[in-house]
Structures are given as C-alpha cells and as structure tokens.
N, C-alpha and C positions, 0 to 999 in steps of 0.2 A: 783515629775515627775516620770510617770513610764515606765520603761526601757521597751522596745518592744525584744523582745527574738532573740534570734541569729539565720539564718535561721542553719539548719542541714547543715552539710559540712562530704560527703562522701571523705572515705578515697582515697589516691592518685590511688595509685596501680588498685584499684575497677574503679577508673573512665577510667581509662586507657584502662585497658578489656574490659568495656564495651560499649568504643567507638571504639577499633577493633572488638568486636563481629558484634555492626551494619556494619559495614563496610563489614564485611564476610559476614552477611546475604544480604548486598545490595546487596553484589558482586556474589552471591549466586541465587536471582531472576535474577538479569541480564544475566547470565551466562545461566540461563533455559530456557529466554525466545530468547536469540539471537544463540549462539552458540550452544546450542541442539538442536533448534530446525535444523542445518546444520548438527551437528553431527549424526544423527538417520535420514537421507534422507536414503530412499530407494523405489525402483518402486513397484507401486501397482495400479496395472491395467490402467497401460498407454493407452490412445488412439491411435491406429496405425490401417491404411489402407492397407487392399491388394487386389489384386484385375488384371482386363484386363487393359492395356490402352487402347482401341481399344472396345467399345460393341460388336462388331461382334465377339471378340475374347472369348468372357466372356464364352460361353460353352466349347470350347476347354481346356479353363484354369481350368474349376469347380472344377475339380479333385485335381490340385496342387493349389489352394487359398484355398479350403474348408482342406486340410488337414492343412496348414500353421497354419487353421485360430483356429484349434481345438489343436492345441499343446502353445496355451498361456500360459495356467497356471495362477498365481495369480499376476504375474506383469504383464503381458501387453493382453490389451483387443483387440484383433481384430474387425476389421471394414467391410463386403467385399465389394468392390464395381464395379460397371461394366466397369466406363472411368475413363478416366483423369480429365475430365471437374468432375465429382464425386465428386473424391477427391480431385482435389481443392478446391469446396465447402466447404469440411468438413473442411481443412485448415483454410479459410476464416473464418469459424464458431467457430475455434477452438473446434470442436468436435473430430476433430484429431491430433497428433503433427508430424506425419510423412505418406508417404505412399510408399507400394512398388509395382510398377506397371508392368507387364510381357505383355509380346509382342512375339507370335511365328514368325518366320521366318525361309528360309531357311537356311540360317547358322547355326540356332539353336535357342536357347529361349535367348532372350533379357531382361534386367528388368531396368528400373528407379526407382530410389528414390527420392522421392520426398516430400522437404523441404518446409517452410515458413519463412519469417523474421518477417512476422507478429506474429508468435507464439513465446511462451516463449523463451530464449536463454536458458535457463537450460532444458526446455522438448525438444527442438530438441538436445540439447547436450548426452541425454538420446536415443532420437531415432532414432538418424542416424547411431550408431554403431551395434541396434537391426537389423533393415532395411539390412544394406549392410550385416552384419553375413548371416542374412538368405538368401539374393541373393546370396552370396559366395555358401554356403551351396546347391544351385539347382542347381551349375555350369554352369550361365547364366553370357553370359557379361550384366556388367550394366553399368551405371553412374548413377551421383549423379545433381539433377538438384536444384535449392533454386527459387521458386516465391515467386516475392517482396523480392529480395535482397537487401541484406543492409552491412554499412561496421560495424565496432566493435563501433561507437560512435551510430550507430540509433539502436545496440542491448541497450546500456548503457541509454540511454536518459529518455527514459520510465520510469524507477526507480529512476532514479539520477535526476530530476525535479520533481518528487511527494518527494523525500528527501529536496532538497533544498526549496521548497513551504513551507513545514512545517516548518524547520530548520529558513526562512528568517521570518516568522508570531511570531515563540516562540522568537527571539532574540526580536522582536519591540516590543511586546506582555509586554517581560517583563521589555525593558527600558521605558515605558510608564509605565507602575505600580510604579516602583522604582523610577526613574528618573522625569517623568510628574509630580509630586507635586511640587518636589525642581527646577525645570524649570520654573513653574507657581507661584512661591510663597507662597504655601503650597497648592492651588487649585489641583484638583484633574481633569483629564483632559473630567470629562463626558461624556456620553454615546454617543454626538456628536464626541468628541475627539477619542474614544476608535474605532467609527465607522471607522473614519476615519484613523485611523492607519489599519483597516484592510485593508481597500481599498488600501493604500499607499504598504503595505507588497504583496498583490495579484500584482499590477502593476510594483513591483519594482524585486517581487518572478521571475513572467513572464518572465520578461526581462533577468534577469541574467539567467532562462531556456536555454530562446532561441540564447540569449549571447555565454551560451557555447554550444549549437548546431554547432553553425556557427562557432566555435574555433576550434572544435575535427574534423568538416566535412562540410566545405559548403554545398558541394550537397546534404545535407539534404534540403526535401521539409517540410518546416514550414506554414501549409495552415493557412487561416485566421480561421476555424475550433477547429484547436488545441491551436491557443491562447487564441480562448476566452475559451476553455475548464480548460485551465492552472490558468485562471482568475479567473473560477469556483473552482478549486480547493482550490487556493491560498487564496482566500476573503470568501471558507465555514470553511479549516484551521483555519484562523486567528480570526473569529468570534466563533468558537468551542474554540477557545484557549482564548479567550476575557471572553468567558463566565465564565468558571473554575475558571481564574484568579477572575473574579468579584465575588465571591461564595466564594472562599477558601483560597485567597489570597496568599500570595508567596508560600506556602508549595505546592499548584498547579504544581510550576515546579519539584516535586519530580513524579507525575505523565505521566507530558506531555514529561518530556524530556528523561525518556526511552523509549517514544512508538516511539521517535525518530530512536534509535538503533533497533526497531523490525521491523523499515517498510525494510531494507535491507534485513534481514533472513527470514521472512515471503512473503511478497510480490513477491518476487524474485526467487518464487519456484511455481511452477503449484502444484495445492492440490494431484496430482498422489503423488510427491515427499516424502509429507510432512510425517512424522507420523500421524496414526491418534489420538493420543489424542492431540499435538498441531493442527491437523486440526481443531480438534473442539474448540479447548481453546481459539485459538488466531486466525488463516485463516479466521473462517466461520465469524467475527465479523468485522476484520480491513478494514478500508475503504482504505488502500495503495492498495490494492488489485486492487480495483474499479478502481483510478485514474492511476495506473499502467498500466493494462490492458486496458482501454480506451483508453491514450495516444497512446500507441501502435498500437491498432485498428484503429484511425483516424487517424496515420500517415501515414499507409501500407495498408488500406482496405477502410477507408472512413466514414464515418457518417451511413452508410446500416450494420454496424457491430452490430450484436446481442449483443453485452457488453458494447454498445455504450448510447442508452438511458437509460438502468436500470444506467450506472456510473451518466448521468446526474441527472437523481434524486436521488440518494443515496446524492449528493452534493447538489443541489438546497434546501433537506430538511435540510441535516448538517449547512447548513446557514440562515434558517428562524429558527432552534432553537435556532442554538448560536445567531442569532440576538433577539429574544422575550426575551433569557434569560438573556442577555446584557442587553437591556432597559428594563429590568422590575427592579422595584422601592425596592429597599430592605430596607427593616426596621431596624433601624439604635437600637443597644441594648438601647441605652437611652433614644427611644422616647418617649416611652412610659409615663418615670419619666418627660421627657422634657413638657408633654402637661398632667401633671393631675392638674386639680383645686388646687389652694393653699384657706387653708381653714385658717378663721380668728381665730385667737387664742380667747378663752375666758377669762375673768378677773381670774377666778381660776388658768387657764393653763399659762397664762401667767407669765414670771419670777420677779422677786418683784425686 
C-alpha cells in the first residue's frame, strides 16, 4: 500500500505573520477607500448663487455680484442670477448648494441666504458659512432662509435607507447561500428561491426605511413615490448581490461587504468635496450616489427632479442584470464528465 505524502506544513511563526500581514492589508484598502476618502475632503469649485432678489434690482447690483462673482477662485464657482425664483431653481436642480441674494433699500443693502434641505447636508454645511462670510463682508443686514426645510432625521434618511436596503439584501443574500441548503435538506433554494429572497429583502429593507423615518420624525412626508423607489432599490441591491453570490460563491461577501462601509464616505459627499482621484475611483461608478440623491429629491422636490429618472434607470437596469445573471444556467464543473458516452470495453481492453 502506498503511503500518499504529507501535505507541507508551514512553520508557526510564518503563519502567524502572514495572517496579520492580510489583516493589515485588508485594513489597509478599507481605510483608503472609507476614511480617506473624508480625510482629503476639500472644496473644489462648489456651486454657489449670487445674485438680485428682486430682477428690477439685478442692474443696480451688477457691480457688487459681478465683483463677488470674479473673486472665487478654485473652490467655489459662482452662479449670477437675477431672482429669487432663479435661484431657487437652481437649488431644486442642485446646480447650486447655496445662494446669496441682495436687496437695496433705504436703510441700506439687505441680503438673504439662501438654503435647501433638498441638497446635500455636507454641501450646504460648506456653503452657508461661504454665503454669510461674504454677506458679512458687504456690511449688509441679512438672514438666513432654508427651502424645503427639514429637521436632522430627513437630512439622515437619504443615506441611512440606501445603507440599510443593502445592509438588509447582503444579510438574507447570504443566510440563503449558507443556511437554504441545510434548511432544505441539502437542496439548494433555486433561482425561484433566490428571486424571492430578493423581493422578501426589498419589502422587508423598505419597511424597516420607513420604520425609522417615522421613529426619528413623524412629520416626515413618506409619499407613495419614494416607496416604491426604496422597493426599487432594495430588490435591484438584492438581485445585484444574488448574482455575485451565484458566480463566486461565499468569497463574494469579501467584495460586497466593504462596498457596504464606502456607501457612508462616498455617497454622503457632493463630488465638489471629494478628491478627485477618489471622484473618479469610486463617486463616478457607485450607484449609493444615485439612490442617495433620488431619495432625497423625491422627498423635498418631487418626481420633476432632474436626478430623479436617470436614478430610476441606473436601478431598473442593476436589476434586470442581477436578474438574467441569477437565472442564467451555469454549467456545473462535472458536466461535462457527467454526460460523455461511456464506451464498451473490447475483449483486449478488458481485465482478464
């Protein structure tokens, strides 16, 4: 009988190193792609309004907006405009994140600032201190106005349900992989199964949304709009995450569960913020972005918001790929041996 060989056995110490070394280099991407990319925030050519509130006013003002609007520099891009009604638009549009609007009068020059709730909570946190500096600075009384105000749970919501949508699709994602065999008795829960766990994860994502909507802040308005948007997200998530898992199987969640930790750091910044080499690495690609910004817009602006249909199809397609890529048929490594003709032995070949 003969002895089959010992496998190799690395020494203690080596093994030890070099499962701290992976550990450092995990800890090492993770660290580049969430905390750098907050650590290295800085403005670069923010969007900001200035301008008449009043058009009749707009030639009397030319002088001091047009100077305002020439002293940006390379953080903040000036916007001019002639109203109010103006730059609300651009608000709405989020072509701008703040505006500062002058008003003569006899008393002297007046200015508003002017906010949105609909825009990022990190780019108005950037441009209301730009804004009021520079109204200080003309030694005009102002104030500070916010359209579509909101309290600190509908700044939070936006980001913190495209987190939990994913968060709730990768937990079921991956107790259906692991778990649905040993549940079924070694079956395997098929691509009926796996559908339906997505669906179950979208309805069940949604709910725990809106759940804590209504925790942190009743008077939030949850229209019938942003649920099924949430629905959209949750069931293109879960089918995007279905798919992976079906393809690559568990080592999958070495992928899916950091992009977990990057939809806070990345999504959560207007691209002014970002660096640009993670703008281009990471922003220009992640769809947190998308459901982010959506949510946002159809909670405070409505279904008319320009970031509103490109989000729905960026989703509507992330879910007919995870869905074809789901049920499409993968060939199994032994099929091939499983289905070749067996060939008759001849009186030679055969054993005496």
């Amino acid at each position: 009988m003969v002895n089959s060989p010992k496998p190799r056995s690395i020494a203690l110490p080596l093994v030890s190193l070099l499962a701290a070394l992976i550990g450092t280099i995990a800890a090492f991407v993770l660290g580049l792609l969430t905390f750098g990319v907050q650590a290295t925030v800085s403005p670069d050519h923010v969007p900001l309004a200035v301008g008449a509130a009043d058009p009749s006013d707009s030639g009397a003002l030319a002088q001091l907006t047009q100077s305002i609007a020439a002293h940006g520099g390379d953080q903040i891009d000036w916007h001019v405009v002639q109203s109010r009604t103006e730059a609300a638009n651009l608000l709405d549009t989020k072509q701008v994140y703040g505006a500062l609007l002058f008003s003569p009068g006899p008393g002297g020059l007046t200015a508003t600032v002017v906010l949105s709730g609909a825009v990022n909570p990190n780019a108005t946190a950037v441009a209301q201190p730009v804004l009021v500096g520079v109204a200080e600075s003309t030694r005009a009384q102002f104030q500070v106005v916010t359209i579509h105000p909101t309290s600190a749970a509908g700044r939070t919501l936006p980001l913190a349900a495209t987190a939990l949508l994913w968060l709730t699709a990768l937990v079921g994602n991956g107790i259906a992989l692991v778990l649905g065999p040993r549940l079924r008795g070694g079956n395997a829960l098929g691509r009926i199964g796996v559908i339906g766990v997505a669906a179950g994860a979208a309805l069940f994502g949604t709910g725990l949304a809106v759940g804590f909507a209504w925790l942190w802040d009743a008077s939030l308005q949850i229209s019938s709009d942003v649920v099924g948007f949430l629905m959209l997200i949750g069931f293109a998530f879960a089918l995007l995450q279905a798919a992976v898992l079906r393809w690559v199987g568990i080592t999958g969640m070495a992928l899916l569960g950091p992009l977990y930790l990057m939809a806070p750091a990345v999504a959560g910044l207007p691209p002014e913020l970002i660096n640009p080499v993670y703008r281009s690495l990471l922003w220009s690609w992640t769809p947190f972005r998308f459901s982010t910004e959506g949510i946002r817009s159809l909670m405070f602006v409505g279904g008319g918001a320009p970031d509103v249909q490109p989000a729905i199809l960026v989703f509507v397609t992330i879910a007919l790929v995870g869905l074809v890529a789901t049920a499409a048929r993968r060939k199994s490594p032994g099929a091939e041996a499983s289905v070749r003709p067996v060939r008759r032995l001849t009186d030679e070949e055969a054993p005496s």
